[in-house]
C-alpha positions as CSV (number, residue, x, y, z in Angstrom):
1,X,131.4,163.1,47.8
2,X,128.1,160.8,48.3
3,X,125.0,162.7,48.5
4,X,123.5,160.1,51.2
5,X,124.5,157.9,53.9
6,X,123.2,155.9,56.7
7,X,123.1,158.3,59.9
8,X,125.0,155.3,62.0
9,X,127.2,154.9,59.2
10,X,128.2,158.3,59.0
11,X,128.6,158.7,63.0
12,X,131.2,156.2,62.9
13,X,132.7,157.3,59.7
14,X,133.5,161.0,61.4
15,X,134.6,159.2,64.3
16,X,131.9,160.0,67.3
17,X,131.4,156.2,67.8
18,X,134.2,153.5,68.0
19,X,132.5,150.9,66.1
20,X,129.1,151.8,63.7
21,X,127.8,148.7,66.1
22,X,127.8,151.1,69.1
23,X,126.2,153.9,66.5
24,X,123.4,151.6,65.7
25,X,122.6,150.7,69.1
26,X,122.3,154.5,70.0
27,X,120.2,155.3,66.9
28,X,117.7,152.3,68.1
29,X,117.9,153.3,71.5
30,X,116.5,156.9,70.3
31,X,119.5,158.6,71.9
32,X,120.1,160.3,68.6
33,X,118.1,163.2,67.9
34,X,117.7,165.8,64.6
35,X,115.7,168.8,65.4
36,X,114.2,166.6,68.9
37,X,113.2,164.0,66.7
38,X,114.6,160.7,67.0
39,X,116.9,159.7,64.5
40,X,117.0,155.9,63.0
41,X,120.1,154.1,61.9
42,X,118.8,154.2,58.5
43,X,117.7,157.6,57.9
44,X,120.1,160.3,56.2
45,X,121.6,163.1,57.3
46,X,122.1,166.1,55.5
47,X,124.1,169.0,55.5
48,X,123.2,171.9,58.3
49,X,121.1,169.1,59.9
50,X,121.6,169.6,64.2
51,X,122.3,166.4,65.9
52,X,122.3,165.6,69.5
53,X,124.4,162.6,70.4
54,X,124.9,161.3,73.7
55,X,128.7,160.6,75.0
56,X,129.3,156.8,74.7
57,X,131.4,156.8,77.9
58,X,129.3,158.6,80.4
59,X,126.6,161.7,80.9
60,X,126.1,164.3,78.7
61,X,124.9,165.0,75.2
62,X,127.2,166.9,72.6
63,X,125.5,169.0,69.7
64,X,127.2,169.1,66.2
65,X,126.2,170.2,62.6
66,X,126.6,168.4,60.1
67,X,129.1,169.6,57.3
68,X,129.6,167.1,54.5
69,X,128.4,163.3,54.6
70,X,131.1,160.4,54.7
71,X,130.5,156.9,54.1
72,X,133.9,155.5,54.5
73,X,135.9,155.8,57.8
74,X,138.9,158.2,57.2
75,X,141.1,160.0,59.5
76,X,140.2,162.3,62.5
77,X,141.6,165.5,60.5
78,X,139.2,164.9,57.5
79,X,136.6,163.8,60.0
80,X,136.6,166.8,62.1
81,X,136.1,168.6,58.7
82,X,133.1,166.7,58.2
83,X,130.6,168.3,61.2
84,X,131.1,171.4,63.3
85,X,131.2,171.2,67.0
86,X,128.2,173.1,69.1
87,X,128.7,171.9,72.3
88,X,129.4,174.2,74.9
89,X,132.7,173.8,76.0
90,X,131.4,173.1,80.0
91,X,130.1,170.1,78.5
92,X,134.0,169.3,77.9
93,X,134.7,169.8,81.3
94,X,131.7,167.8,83.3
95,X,133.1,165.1,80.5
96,X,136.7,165.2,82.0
97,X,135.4,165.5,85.7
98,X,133.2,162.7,85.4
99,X,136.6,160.2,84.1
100,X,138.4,161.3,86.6
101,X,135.5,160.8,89.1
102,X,135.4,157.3,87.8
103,X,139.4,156.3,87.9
104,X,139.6,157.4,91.6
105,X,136.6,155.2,92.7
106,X,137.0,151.9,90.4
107,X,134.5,149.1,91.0
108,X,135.1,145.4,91.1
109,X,138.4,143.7,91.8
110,X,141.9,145.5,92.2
111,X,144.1,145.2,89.2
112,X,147.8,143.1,89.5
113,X,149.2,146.8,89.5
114,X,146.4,148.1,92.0
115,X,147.4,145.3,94.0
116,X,151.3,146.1,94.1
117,X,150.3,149.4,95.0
118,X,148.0,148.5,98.2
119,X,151.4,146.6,99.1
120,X,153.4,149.3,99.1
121,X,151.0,151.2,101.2
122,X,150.5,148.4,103.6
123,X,153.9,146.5,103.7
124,X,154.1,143.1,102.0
125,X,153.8,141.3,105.1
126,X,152.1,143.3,107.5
């Protein structure tokens, strides 16, 4: 195991950010925090270190600890190894509340299949 690794690196190599682009851009945004201390992309974490990241998709900030460091991307098993999870688990459920607050209020344009659906309601030719 590598002793260091860049902090966006290693958020996207235990899988809390889809691409390390979108870890970067959090860690320059100072949404990434060790200790309340903002944490740059470049800086390293280490083991025990407390990180608060922010969800990518909406409100809320999980807490983890850091376990091992990664530099390479490997599977969600070994990833989930990596850190330990210190969120509290109503975090979890604001999370879940908040997507399904989203998907019953959509913004912009109906879909094809939104579409075929308002049809149904309505009657093709009413």
């Amino acid at each position: 195991m590598p002793e260091s690794a860049r902090t966006d690196k290693w958020l996207w190599a235990v899988r809390l950010f889809k691409t390390r682009g979108i870890a970067a851009e959090m860690c320059a945004a100072g949404k990434v925090r060790r200790a309340g201390h903002l944490l740059k992309a470049g800086s390293t974490p280490h083991p025990a270190d407390v990180l608060e990241i922010p969800f990518p998709e909406g409100p809320g900030v999980r807490t983890i600890c850091v376990g091992s460091i990664l530099q390479k991307r490997v599977g969600a098993p070994e990833a989930r190894a990596c850190y330990e999870e210190l969120t509290p688990p109503g975090i979890f459920a604001a999370q879940k509340t908040w997507h399904a607050a989203r998907l019953e209020n959509p913004k912009g344009r109906p879909t094809k299949k939104d579409r075929r659906e308002i049809d149904k309601i309505h009657g093709f030719w009413d």
